[in-house]
C-alpha positions in Angstrom: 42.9 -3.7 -11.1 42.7 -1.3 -7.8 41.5 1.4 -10.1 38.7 -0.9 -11.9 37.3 -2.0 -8.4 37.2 1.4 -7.2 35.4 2.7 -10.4 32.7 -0.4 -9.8 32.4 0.6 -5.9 32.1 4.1 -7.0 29.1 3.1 -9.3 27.6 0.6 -7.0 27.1 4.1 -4.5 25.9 6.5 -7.5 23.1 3.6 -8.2 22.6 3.4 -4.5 22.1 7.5 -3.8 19.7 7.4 -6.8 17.6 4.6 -5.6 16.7 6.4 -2.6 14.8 9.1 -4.0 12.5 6.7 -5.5 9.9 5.4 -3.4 8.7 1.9 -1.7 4.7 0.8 -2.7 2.8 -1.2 -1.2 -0.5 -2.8 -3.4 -3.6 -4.4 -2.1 -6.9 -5.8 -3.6 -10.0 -5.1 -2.1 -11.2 -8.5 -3.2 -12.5 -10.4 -0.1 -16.2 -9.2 0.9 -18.0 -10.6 3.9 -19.5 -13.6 4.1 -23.1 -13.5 4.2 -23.8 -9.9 3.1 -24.6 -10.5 -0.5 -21.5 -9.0 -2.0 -20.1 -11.0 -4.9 -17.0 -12.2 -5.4 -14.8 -9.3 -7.3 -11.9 -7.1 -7.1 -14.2 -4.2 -5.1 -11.0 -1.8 -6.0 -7.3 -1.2 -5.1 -5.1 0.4 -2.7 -1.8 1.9 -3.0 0.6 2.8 0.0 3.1 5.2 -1.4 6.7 6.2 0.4 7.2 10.2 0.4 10.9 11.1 -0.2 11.7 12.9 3.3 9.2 10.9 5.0 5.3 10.0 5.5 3.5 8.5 2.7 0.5 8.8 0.4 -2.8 6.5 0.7 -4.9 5.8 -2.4 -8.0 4.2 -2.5 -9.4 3.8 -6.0 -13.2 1.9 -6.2 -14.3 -0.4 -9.3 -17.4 0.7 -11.0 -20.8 0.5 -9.2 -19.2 0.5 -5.9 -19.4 3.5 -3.2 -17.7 4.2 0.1 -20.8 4.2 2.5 -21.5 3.7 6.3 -23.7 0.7 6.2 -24.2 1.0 9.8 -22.9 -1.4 13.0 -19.4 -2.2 12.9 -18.0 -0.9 10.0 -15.7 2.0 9.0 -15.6 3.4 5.7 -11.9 2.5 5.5 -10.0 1.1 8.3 -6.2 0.1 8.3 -3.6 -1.1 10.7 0.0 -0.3 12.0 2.5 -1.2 14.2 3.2 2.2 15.4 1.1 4.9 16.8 0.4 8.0 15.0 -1.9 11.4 16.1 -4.7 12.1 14.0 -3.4 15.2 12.7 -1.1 13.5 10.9 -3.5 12.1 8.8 -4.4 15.2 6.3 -5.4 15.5 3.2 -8.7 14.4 3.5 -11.8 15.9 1.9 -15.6 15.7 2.7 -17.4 14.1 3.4 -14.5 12.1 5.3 -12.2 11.9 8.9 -9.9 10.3 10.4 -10.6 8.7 13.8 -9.0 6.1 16.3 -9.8 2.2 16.4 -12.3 1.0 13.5 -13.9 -1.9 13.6 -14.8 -3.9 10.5 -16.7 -6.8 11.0 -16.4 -10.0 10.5 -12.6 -8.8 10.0 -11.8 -7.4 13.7 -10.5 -4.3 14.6 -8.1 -1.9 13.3 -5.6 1.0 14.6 -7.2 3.7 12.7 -9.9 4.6 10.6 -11.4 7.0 7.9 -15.0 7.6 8.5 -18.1 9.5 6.3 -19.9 12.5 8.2 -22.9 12.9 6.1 -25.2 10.1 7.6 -25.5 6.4 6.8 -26.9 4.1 3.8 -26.9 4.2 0.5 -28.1 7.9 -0.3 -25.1 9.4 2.1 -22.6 6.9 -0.2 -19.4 8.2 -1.8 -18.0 7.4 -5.2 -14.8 8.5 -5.7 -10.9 8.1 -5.0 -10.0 8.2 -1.4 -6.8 10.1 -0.9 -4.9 11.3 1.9 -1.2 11.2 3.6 0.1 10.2 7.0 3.4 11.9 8.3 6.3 10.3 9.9 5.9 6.4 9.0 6.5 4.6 5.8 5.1 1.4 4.0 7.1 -1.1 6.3 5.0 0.6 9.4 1.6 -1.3 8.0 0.6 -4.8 9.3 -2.1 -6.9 10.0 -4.8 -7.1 13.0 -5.0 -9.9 14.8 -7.9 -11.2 12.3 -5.0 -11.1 10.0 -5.8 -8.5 7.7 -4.0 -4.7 7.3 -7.2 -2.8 5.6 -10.8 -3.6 5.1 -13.8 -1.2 3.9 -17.1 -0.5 4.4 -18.3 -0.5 0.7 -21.6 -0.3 -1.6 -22.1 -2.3 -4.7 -25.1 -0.9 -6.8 -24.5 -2.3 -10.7 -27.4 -0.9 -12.8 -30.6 0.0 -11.5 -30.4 -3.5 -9.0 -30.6 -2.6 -5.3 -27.7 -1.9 -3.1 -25.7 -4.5 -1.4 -23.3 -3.1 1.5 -20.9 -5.0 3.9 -17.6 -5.1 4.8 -14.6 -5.5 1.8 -11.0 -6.7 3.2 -7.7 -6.5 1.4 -5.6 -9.1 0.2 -2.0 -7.6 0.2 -0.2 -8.4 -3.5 3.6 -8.3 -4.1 5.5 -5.0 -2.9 7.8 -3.6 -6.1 11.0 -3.3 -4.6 12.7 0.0 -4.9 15.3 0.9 -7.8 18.5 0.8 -5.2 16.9 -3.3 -4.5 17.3 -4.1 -8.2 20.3 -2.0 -8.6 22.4 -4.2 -6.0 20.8 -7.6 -7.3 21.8 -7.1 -10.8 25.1 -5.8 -9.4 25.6 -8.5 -6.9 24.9 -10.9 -10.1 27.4 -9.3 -12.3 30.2 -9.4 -9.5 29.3 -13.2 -9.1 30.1 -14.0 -12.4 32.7 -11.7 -13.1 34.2 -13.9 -10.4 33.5 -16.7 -11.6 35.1 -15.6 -15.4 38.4 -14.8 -13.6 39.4 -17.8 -11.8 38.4 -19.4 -15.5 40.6 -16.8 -17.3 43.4 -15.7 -14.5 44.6 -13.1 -16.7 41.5 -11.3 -17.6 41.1 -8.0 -16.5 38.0 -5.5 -15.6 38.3 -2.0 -16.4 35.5 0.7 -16.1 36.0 3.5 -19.4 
């Protein structure tokens, strides 16, 4: 029996070791627009907060159809996020034009955020951006984002043109949707289930016994 417990403890560790090299997500919807500026209600695209194995992670911003990253003007930033730990700017690279990173962004009606990504080619419509925004932060991971004190961890400034309508602009924030847990997570629940009912099967059958080939 030692020998069959050690064989489970040794697997238990192998799943372990392997889960860490897979990496922790973190998914929002940009799905809640202003209210007041026109926007309709819809899913204005998604974000995706990636874990880098060794540290940092990645930031994806992908945009639904008809809608534009663009500096509407006031208080609004392009993209705007929020942490519980300070970071340096140059730690946020990656980026490509026309964008930058930049301390404290404000996205109203949704308050103000640690950090930002602005657009340096102008502001309105014609100086909009279609595209996926990418970029990486060093040194932090998924668990280092939070919400502002409006209660919300990203928000963007964002253009909605469908057809040949005019543009509608205003401030998008994120609703945050269920993490996915990372493989070493499942790997102990399903093993923590297993042991339970092993458990239970031996005080049932006292003479059972659990061998690993």
């Amino acid at each position: 029996m030692k020998s069959s417990l050690k064989g489970l403890v040794a697997g238990i560790g192998l799943l372990a070791l392997a889960g860490q090299a897979q990496a922790g997500v973190l998914l929002a919807d940009l799905n809640v627009p202003a209210t007041g500026s026109g926007l309709p209600a819809m899913s204005y695209g998604t974000i995706t907060v990636t874990d880098i194995d060794g540290g940092g992670v990645t930031v994806k911003v992908d945009l639904a159809d008809f809608v534009n990253f663009v500096n509407s003007g006031g208080p609004h930033t392009p993209f705007a996020f929020n942490l519980n730990t300070s970071i340096v700017l140059q730690s946020i690279t990656g980026l490509g034009s026309p964008f930058a990173a930049q301390e404290s962004a404000s996205a109203t009606p949704f308050g103000d955020f640690d950090y930002g990504i602005g657009m340096t080619n102008g502001n309105g419509w014609s100086h909009s951006y279609h595209g996926s925004l990418v970029f990486t932060i060093a040194d932090i991971g998924t668990e280092n984002f939070n919400a502002n004190s409006a209660g919300y961890w990203f928000a963007a400034d964002l253009g909605y043109k469908p057809g040949t309508a005019n543009a509608i602009t205003g401030s998008v924030a994120a609703t945050i949707q269920a993490g996915v847990p990372e493989p070493s997570t499942w790997a102990m629940m399903i093993l923590g289930f297993f042991g339970v009912g092993f458990m239970a099967y031996r005080r049932r059958n006292p003479a059972a016994e659990f061998r690993i080939a």
